[in-house]
Every structure is written in structure tokens, then in C-alpha cells.
C-alpha positions as CSV (number, residue, x, y, z in Angstrom):
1,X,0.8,-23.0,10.6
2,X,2.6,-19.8,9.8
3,X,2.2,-16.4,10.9
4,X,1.7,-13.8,8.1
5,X,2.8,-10.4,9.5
6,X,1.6,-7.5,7.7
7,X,2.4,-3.6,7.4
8,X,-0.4,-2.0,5.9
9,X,0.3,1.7,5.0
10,X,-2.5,4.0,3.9
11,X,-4.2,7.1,4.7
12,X,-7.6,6.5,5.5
13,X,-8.0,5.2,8.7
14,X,-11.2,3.8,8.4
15,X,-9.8,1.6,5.7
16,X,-6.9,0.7,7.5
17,X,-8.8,-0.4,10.1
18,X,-11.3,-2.4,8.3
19,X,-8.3,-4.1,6.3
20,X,-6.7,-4.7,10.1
21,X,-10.2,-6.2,11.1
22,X,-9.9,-8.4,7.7
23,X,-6.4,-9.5,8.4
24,X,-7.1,-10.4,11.6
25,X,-10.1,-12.2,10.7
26,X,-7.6,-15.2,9.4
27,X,-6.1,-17.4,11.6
28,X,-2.4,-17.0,11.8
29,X,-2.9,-13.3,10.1
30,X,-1.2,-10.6,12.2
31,X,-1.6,-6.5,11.0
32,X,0.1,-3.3,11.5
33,X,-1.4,-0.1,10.1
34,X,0.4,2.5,9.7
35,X,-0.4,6.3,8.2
36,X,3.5,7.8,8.3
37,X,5.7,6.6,5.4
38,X,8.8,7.9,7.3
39,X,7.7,4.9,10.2
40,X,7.3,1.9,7.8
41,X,11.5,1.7,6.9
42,X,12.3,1.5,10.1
43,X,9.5,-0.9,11.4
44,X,10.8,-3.5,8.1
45,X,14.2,-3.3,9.1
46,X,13.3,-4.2,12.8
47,X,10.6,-6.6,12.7
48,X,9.3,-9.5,10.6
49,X,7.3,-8.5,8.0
50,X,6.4,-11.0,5.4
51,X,3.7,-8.5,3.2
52,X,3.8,-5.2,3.3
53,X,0.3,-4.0,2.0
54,X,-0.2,-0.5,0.0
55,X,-3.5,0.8,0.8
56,X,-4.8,4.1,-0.7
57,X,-3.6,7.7,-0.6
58,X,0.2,7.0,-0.9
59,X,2.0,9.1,-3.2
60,X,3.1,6.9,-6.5
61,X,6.8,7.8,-5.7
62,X,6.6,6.5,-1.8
63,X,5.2,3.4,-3.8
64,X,8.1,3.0,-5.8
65,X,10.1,3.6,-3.3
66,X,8.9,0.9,-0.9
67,X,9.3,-1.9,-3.4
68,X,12.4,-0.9,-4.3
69,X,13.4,-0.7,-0.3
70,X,11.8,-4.4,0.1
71,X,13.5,-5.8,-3.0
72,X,16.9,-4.8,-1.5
73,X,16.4,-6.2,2.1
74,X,17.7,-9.7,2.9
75,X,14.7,-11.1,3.8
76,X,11.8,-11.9,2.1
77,X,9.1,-9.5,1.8
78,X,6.5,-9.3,-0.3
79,X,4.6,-6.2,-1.6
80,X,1.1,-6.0,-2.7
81,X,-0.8,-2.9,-4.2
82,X,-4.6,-3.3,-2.6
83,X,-7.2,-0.8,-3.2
84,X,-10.0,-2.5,-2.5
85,X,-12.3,-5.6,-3.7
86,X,-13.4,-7.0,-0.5
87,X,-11.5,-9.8,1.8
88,X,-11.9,-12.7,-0.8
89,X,-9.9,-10.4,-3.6
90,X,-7.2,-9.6,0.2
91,X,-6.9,-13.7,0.0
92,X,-6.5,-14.5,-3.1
93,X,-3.7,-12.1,-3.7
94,X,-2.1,-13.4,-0.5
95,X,-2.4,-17.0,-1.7
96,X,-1.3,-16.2,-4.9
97,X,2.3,-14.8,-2.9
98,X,2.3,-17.9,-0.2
99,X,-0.2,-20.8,-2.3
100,X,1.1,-23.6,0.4
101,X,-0.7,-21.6,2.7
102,X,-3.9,-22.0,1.3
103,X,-6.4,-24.4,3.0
């Protein structure tokens, strides 16, 4: 089975940690939270990351920017705007990016 790696970036913590928990909760599922913007370019460039998660509280031009950093990197690396819905909305967006890895 593959590994998912996330980067979630937000700036609640409780949510990030109850999105971590949710990640996590999936086998194969692997989270990073993070609260500094300035952190998450670095951390792409240096580590696999195959979904980069926006959470709430970002400003819309860090948003923008992000995608438009991920688009340009030669690997793959999905984006995905969540803001809530529970963990079956969290899956079925993920499944909708990766559908071969849905059981």
C-alpha cells in the first residue's frame, strides 16, 4: 500500500490536530501540521509530500501562492482546500486525487 504524506497548514491548532488525528486514523496516512507559512516551502522542497492540505485561517494570497509553488515543483503534489465536513468529506476528496487507492 502507499504512504500518503500530508502537510496540513492552518491556524487553529485544535483543528490541525483533530485533522492530524483523522489522517492518521487511515492506514498508510502520514500528517504534518504546520501553523508558519514561511516553514511549508521549505518542508515541500525537502521531503515527500504527496497532499498538501489548506486548513482555515490562511490568507487567500498564501493560498494562491502555495498552488502555484506546488504546480511548479517536479514532483507531484497535490493541493486540497479543506475547511471542514468531517473525515468521510477528508476521504472522499483524497480518493477523488488518488481513486486506486480506494478500498
Amino acid at each position: 500500500m502507499k504512504t500518503l504524506n500530508f502537510l496540513v497548514i492552518g491556524k487553529n491548532q485544535e483543528i490541525l490536530d483533530v485533522l492530524k488525528r483523522i489522517i492518521e486514523n487511515n492506514e498508510g496516512w502520514k500528517a504534518e501540521i504546520q501553523s508558519d507559512e514561511n516553514f511549508c516551502y521549505d518542508y515541500i522542497k525537502e521531503n515527500q509530500v504527496d497532499i498538501v492540505l489548506l486548513s482555515s485561517g490562511l490568507e487567500e494570497q498564501f493560498e494562491k501562492d502555495i498552488k502555484v509553488f506546488c504546480e511548479n515543483l517536479n514532483k507531484e503534489v497535490k493541493v486540497i482546500d479543506h475547511y471542514g465536513g468531517g473525515s468521510g468529506l477528508l476521504k472522499n476528496e483524497v480518493y477523488t486525487l488518488f481513486p486506486n487507492l480506494q478500498p
